[in-house]
N, CA, C and O atoms as a CHARMM CRD file, in Angstrom:
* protein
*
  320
    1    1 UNK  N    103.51900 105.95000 114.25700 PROA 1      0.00000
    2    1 UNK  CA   103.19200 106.67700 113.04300 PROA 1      0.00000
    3    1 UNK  C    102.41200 105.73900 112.13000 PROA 1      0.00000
    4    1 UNK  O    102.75400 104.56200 112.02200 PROA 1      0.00000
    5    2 UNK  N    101.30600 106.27100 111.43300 PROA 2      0.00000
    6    2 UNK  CA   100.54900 105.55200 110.51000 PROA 2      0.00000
    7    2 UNK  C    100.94100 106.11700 109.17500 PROA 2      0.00000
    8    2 UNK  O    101.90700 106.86300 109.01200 PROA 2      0.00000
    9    3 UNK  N     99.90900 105.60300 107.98300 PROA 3      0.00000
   10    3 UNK  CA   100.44800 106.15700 106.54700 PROA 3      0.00000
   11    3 UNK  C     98.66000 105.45300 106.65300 PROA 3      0.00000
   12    3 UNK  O     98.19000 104.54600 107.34100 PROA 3      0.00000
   13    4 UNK  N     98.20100 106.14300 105.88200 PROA 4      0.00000
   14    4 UNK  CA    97.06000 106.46200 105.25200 PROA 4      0.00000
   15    4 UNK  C     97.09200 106.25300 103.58700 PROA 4      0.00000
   16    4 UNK  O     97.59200 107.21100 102.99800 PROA 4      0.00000
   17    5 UNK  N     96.61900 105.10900 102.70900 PROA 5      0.00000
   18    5 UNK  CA    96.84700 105.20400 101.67500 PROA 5      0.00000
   19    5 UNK  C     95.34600 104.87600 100.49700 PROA 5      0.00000
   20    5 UNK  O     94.74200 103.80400 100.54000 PROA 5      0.00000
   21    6 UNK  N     95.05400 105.74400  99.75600 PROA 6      0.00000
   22    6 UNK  CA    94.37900 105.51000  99.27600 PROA 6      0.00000
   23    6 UNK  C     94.32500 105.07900  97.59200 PROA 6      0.00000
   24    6 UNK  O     94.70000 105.95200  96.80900 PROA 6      0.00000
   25    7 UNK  N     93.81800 103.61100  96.96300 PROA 7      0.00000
   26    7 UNK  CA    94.16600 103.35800  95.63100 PROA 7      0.00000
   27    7 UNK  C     92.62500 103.93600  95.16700 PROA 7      0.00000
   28    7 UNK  O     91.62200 104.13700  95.85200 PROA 7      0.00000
   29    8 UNK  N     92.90300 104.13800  93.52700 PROA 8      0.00000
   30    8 UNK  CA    91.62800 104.52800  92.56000 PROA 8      0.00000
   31    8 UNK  C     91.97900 104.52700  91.57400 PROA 8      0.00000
   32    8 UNK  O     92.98400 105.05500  91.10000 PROA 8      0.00000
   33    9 UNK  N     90.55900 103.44200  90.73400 PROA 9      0.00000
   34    9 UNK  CA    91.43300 103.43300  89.53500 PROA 9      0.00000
   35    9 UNK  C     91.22700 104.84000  88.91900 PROA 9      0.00000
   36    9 UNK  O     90.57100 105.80800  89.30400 PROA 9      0.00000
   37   10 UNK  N     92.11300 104.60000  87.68900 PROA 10     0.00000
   38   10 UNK  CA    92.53200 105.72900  86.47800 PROA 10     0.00000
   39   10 UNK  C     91.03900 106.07100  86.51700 PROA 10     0.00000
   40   10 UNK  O     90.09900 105.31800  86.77000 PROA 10     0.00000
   41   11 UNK  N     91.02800 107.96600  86.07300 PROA 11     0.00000
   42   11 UNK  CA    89.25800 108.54000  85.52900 PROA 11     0.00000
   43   11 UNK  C     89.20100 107.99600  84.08700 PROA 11     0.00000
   44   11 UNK  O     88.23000 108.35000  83.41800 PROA 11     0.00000
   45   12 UNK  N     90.02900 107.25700  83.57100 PROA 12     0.00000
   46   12 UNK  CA    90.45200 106.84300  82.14200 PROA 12     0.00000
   47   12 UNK  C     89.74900 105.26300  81.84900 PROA 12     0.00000
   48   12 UNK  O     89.65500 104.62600  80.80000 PROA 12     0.00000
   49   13 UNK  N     89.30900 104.94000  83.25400 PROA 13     0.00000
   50   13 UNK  CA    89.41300 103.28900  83.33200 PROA 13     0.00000
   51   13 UNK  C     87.77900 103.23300  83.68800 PROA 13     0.00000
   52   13 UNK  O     87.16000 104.16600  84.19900 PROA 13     0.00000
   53   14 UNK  N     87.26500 102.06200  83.34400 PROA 14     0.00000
   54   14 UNK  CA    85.82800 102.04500  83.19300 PROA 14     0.00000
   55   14 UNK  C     85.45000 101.40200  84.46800 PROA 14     0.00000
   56   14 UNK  O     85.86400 100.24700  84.56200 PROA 14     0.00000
   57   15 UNK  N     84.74800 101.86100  85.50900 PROA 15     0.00000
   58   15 UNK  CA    84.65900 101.49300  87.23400 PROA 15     0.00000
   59   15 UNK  C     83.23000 100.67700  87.40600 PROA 15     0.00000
   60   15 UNK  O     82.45600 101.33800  88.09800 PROA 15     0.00000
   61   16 UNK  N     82.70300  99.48400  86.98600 PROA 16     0.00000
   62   16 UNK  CA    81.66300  98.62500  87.09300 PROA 16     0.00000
   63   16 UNK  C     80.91300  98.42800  88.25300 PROA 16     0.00000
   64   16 UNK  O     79.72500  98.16100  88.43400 PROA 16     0.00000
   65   17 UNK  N     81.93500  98.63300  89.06100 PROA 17     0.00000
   66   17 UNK  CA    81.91500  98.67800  90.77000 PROA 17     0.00000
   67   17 UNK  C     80.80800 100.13900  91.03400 PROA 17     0.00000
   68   17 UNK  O     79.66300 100.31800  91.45000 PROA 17     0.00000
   69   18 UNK  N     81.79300 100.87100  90.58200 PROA 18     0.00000
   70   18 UNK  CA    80.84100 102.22400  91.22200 PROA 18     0.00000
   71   18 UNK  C     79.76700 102.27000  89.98800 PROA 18     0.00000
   72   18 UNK  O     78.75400 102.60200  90.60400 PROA 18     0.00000
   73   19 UNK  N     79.52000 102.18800  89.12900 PROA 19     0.00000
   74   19 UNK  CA    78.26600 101.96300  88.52700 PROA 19     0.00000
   75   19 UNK  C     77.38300 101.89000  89.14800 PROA 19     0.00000
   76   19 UNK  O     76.60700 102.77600  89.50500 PROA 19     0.00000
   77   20 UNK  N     77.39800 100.15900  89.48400 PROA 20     0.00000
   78   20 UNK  CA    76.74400  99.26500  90.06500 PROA 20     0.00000
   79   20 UNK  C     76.14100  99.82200  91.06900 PROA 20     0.00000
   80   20 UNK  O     74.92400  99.63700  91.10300 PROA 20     0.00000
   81   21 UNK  N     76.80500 100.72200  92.26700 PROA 21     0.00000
   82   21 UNK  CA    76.76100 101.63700  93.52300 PROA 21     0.00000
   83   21 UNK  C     76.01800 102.99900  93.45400 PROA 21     0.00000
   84   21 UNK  O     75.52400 103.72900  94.31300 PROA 21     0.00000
   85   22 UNK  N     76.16000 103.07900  91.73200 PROA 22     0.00000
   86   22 UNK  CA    75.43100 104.33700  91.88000 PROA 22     0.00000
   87   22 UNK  C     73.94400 104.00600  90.89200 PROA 22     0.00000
   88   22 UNK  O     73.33800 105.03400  90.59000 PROA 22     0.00000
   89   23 UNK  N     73.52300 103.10500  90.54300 PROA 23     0.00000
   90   23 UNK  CA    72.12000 102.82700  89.93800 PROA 23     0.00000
   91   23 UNK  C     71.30200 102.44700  91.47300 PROA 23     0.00000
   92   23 UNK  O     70.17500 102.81100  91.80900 PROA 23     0.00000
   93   24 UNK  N     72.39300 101.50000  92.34000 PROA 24     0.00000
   94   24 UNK  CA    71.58500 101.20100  93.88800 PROA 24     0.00000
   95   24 UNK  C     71.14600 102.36300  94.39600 PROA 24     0.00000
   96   24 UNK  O     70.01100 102.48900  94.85400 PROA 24     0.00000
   97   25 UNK  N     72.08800 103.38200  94.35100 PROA 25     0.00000
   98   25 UNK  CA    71.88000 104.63200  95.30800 PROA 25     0.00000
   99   25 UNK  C     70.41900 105.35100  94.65100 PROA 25     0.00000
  100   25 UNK  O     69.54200 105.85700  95.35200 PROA 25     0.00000
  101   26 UNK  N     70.38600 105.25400  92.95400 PROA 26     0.00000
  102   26 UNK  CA    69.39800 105.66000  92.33300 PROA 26     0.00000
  103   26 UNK  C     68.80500 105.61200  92.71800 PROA 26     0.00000
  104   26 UNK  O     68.24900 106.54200  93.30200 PROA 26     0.00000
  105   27 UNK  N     68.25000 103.73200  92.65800 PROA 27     0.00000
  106   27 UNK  CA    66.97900 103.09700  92.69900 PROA 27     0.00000
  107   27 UNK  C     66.04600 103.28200  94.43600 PROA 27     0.00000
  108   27 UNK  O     64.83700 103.10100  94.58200 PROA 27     0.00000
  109   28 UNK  N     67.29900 103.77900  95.84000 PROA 28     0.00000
  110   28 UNK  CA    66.63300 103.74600  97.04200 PROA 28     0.00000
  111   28 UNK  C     66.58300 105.40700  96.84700 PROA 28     0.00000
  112   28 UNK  O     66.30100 105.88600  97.94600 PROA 28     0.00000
  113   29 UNK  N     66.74500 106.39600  95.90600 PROA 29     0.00000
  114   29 UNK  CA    66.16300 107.54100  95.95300 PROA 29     0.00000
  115   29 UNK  C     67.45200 108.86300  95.76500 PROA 29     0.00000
  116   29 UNK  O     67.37200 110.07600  95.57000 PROA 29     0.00000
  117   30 UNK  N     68.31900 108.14300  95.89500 PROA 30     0.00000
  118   30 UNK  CA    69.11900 109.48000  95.93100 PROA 30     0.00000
  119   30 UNK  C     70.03900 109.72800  94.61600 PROA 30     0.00000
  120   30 UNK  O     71.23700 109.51400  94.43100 PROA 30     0.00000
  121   31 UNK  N     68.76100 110.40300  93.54600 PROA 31     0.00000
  122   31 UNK  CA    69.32000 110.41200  92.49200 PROA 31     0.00000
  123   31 UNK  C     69.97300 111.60600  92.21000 PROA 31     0.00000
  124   31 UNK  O     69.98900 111.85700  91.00500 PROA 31     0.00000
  125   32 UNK  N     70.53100 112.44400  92.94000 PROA 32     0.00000
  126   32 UNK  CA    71.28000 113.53500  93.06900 PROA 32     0.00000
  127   32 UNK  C     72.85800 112.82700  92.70200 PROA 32     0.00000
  128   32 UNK  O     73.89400 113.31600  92.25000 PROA 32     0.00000
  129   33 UNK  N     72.51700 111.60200  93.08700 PROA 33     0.00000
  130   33 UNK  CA    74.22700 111.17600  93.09900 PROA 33     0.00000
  131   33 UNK  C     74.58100 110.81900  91.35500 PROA 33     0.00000
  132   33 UNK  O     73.93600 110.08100  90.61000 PROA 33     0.00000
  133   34 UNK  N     75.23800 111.24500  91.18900 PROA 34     0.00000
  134   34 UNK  CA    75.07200 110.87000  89.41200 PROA 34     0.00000
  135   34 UNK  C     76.79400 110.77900  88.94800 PROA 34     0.00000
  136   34 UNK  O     77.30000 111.23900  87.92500 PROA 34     0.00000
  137   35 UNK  N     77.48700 110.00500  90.09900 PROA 35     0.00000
  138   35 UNK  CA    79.01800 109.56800  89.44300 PROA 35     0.00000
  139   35 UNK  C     79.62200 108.65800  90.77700 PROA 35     0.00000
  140   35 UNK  O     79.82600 109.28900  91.81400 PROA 35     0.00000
  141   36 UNK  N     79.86600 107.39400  90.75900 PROA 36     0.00000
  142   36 UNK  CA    80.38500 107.09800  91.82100 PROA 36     0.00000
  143   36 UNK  C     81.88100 105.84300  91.42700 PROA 36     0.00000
  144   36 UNK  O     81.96700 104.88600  90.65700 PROA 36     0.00000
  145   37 UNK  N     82.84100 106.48000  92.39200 PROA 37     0.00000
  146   37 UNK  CA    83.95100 105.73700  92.17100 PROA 37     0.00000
  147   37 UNK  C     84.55000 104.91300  93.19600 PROA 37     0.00000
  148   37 UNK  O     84.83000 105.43800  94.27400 PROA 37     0.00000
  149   38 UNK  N     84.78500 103.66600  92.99100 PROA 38     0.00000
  150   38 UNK  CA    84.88600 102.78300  94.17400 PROA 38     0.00000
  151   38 UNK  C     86.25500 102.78800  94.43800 PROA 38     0.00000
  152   38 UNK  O     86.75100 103.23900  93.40500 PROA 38     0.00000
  153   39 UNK  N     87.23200 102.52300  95.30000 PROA 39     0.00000
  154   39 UNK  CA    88.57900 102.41800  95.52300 PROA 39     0.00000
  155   39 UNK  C     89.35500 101.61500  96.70600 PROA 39     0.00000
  156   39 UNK  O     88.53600 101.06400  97.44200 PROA 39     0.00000
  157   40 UNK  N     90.35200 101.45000  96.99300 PROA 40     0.00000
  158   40 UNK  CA    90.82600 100.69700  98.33600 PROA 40     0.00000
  159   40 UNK  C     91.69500 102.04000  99.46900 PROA 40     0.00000
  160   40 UNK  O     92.31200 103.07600  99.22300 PROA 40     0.00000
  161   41 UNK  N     91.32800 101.33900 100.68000 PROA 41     0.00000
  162   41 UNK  CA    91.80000 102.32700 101.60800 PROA 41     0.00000
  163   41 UNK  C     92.60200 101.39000 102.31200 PROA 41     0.00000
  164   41 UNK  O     92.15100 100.25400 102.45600 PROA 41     0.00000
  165   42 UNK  N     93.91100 101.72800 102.85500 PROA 42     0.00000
  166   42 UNK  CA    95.09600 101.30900 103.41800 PROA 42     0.00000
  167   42 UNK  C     96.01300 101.61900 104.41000 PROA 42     0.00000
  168   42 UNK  O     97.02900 102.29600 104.25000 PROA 42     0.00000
  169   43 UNK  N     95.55600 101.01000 105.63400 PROA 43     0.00000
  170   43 UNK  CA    95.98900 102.03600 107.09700 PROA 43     0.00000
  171   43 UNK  C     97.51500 101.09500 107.14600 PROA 43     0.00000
  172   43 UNK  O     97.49000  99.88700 106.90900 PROA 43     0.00000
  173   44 UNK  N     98.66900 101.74400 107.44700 PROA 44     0.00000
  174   44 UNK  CA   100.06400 100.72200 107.21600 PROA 44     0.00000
  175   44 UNK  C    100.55200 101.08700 108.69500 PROA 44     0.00000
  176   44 UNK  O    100.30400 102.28900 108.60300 PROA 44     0.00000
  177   45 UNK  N    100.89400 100.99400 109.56400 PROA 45     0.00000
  178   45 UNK  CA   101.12400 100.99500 110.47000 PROA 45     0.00000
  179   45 UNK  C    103.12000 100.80600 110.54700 PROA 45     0.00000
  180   45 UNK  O    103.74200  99.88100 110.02500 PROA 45     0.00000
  181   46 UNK  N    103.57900 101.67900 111.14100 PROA 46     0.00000
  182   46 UNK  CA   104.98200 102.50900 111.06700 PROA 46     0.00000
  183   46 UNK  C    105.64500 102.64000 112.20000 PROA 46     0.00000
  184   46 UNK  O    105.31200 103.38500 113.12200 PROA 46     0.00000
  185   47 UNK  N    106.86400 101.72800 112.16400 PROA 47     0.00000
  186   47 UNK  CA   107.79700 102.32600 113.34100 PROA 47     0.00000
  187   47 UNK  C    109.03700 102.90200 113.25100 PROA 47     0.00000
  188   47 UNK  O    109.32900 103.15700 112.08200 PROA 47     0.00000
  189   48 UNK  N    109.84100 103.18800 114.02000 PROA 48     0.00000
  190   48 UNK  CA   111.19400 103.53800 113.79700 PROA 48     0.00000
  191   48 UNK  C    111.88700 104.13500 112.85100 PROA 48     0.00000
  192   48 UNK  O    113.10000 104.17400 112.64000 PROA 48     0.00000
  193   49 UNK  N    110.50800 104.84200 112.01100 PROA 49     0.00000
  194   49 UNK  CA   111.39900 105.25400 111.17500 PROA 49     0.00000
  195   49 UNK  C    111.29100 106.88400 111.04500 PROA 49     0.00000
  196   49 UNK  O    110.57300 107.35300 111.92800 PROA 49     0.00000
  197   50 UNK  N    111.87600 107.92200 110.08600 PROA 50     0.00000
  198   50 UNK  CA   112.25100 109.36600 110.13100 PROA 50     0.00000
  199   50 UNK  C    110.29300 109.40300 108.92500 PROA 50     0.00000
  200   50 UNK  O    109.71900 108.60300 108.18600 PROA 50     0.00000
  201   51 UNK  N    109.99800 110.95900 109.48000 PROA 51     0.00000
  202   51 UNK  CA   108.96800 111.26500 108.87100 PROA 51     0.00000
  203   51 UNK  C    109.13800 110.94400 106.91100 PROA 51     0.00000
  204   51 UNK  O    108.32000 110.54100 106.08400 PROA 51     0.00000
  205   52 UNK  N    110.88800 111.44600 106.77600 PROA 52     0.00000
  206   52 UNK  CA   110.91200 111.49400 105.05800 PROA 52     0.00000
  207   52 UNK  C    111.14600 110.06200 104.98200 PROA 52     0.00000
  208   52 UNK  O    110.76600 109.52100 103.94300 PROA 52     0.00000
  209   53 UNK  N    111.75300 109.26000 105.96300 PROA 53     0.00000
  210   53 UNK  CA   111.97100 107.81200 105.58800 PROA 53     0.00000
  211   53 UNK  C    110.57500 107.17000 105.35700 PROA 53     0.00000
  212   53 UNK  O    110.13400 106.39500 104.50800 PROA 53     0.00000
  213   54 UNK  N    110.15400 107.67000 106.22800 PROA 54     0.00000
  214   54 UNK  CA   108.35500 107.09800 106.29000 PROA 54     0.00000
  215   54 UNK  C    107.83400 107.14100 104.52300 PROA 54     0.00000
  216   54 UNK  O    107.40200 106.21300 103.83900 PROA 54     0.00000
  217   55 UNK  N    108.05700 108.48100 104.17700 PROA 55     0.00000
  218   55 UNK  CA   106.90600 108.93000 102.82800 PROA 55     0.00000
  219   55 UNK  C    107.54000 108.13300 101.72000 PROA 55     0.00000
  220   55 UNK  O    106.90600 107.76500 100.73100 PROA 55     0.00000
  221   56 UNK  N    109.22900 107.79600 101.98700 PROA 56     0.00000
  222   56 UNK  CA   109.65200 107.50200 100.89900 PROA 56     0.00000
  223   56 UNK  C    109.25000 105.31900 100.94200 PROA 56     0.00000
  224   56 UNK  O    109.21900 104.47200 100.04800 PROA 56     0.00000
  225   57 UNK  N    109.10200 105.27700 101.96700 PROA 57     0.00000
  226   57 UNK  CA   109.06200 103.83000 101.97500 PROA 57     0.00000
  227   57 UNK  C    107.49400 103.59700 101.91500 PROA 57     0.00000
  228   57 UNK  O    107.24100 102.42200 102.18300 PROA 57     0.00000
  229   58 UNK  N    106.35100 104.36200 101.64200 PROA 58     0.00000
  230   58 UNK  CA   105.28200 103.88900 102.08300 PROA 58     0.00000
  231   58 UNK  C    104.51100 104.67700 100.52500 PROA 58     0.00000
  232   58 UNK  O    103.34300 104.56100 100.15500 PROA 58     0.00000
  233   59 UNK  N    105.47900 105.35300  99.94900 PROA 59     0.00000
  234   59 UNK  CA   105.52500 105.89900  98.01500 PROA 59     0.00000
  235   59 UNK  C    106.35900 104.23900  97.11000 PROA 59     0.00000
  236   59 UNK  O    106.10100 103.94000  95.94400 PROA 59     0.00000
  237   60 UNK  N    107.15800 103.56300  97.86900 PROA 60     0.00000
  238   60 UNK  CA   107.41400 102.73800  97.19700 PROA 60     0.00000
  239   60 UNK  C    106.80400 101.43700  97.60500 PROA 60     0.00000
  240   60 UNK  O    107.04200 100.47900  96.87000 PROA 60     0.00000
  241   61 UNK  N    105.85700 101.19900  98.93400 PROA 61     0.00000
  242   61 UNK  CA   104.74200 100.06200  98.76500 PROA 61     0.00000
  243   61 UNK  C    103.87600 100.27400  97.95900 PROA 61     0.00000
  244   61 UNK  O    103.72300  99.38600  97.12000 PROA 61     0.00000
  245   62 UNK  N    102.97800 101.48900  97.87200 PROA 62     0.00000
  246   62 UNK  CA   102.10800 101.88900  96.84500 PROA 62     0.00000
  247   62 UNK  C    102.15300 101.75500  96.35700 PROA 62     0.00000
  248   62 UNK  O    101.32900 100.89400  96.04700 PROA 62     0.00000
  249   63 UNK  N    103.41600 102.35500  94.81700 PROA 63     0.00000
  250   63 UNK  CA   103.83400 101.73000  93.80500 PROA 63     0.00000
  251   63 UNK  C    104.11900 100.04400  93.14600 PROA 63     0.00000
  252   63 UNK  O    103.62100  99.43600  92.19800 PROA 63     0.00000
  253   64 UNK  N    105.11800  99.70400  94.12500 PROA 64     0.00000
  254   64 UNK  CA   105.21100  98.02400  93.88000 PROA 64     0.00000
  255   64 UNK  C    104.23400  97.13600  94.36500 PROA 64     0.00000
  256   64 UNK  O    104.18500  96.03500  93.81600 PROA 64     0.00000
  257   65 UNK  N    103.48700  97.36700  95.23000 PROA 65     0.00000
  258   65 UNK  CA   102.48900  96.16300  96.41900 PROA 65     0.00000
  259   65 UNK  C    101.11600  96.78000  96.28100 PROA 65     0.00000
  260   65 UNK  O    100.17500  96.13000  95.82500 PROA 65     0.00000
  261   66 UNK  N    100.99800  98.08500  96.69200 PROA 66     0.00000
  262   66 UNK  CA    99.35600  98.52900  96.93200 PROA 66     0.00000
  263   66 UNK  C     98.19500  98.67700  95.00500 PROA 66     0.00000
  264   66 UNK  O     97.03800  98.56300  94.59800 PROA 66     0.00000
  265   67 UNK  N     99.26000  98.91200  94.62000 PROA 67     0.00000
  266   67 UNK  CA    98.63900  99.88000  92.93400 PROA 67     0.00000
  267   67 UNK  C     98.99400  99.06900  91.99200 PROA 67     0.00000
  268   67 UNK  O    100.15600  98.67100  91.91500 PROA 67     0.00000
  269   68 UNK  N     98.06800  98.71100  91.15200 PROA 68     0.00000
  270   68 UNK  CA    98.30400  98.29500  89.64400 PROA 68     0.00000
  271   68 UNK  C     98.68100  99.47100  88.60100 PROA 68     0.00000
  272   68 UNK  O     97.76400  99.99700  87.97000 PROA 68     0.00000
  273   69 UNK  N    100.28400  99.97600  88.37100 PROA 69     0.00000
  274   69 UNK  CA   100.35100 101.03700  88.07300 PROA 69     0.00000
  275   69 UNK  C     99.29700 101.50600  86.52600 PROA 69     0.00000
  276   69 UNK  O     98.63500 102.53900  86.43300 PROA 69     0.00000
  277   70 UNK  N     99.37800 100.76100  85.80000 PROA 70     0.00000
  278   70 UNK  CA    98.50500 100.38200  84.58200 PROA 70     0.00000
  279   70 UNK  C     96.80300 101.21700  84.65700 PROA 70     0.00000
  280   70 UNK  O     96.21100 102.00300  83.91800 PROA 70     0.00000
  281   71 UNK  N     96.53100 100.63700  85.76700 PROA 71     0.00000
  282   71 UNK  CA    94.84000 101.53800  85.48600 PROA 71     0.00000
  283   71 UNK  C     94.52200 101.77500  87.43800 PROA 71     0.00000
  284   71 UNK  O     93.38100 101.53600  87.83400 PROA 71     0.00000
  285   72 UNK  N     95.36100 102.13200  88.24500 PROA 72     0.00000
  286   72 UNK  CA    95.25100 102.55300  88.89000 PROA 72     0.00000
  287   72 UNK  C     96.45200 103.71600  90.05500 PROA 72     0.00000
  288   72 UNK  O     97.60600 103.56200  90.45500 PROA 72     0.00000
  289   73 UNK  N     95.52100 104.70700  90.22300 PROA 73     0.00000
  290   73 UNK  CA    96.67600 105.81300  90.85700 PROA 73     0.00000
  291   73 UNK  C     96.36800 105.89000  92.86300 PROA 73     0.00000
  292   73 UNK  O     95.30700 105.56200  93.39400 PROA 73     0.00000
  293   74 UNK  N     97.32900 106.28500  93.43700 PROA 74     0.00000
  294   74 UNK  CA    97.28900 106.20500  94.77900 PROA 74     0.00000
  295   74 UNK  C     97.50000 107.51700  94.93900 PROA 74     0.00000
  296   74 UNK  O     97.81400 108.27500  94.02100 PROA 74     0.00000
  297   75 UNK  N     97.29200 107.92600  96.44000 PROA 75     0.00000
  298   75 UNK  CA    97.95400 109.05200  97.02600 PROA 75     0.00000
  299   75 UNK  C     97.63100 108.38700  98.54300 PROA 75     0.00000
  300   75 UNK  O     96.97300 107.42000  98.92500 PROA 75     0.00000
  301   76 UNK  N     98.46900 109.45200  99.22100 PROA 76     0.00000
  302   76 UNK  CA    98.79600 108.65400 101.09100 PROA 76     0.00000
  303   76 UNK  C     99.03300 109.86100 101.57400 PROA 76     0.00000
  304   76 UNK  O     99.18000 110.87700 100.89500 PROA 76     0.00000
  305   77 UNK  N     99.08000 109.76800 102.89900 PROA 77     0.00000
  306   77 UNK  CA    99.16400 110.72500 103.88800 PROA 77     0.00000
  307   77 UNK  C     99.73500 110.13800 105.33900 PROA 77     0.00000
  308   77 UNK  O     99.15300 109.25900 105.97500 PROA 77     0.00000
  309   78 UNK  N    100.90100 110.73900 105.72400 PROA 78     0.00000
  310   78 UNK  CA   101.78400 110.56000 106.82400 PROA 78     0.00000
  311   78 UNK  C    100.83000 111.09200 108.29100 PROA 78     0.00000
  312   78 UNK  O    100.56000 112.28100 108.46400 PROA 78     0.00000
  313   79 UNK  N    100.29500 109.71600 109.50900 PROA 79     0.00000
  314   79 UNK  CA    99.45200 110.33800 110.03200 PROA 79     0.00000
  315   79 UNK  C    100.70500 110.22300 111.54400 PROA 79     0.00000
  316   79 UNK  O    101.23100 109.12600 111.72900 PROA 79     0.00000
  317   80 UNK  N    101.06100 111.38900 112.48900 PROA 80     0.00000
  318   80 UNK  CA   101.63600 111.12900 113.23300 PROA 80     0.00000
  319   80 UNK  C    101.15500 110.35300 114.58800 PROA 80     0.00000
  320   80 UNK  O    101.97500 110.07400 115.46400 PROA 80     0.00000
């Protein structure tokens, strides 16, 4: 079993990163793109454990280990 987790900061929090990503995207032409948000992706790799044991232990890495709760939010997905 995997867990799929994805961090991003807050829409509240000012993203320099995706800025930066989206004046590049401008400048080679694709100025259709006009908002870009950068984030971390997190494949966790899972054994032995029950599908709800899974969500509940891989909701409390996110929280304590993966996310700066302050200016960034997660969500995950249980991959069988």
């Amino acid at each position: 079993m995997k867990a799929h987790v994805w961090v991003m900061l807050k829409s509240t929090v000012l993203d320099p990163q995706g800025q930066t990503i989206q004046r590049a995207l401008s400048s080679l032409g694709y100025s259709k793109v006009q908002d870009v948000r950068q984030g971390k992706f997190f494949v966790l790799g899972l054994d032995g454990l029950s599908h709800d044991d899974a969500k509940a232990q891989v909701e409390r890495i996110a929280k304590e280990v993966l996310t700066n709760p302050v200016i960034e939010e997660f969500r995950y997905e249980i991959v069988d």
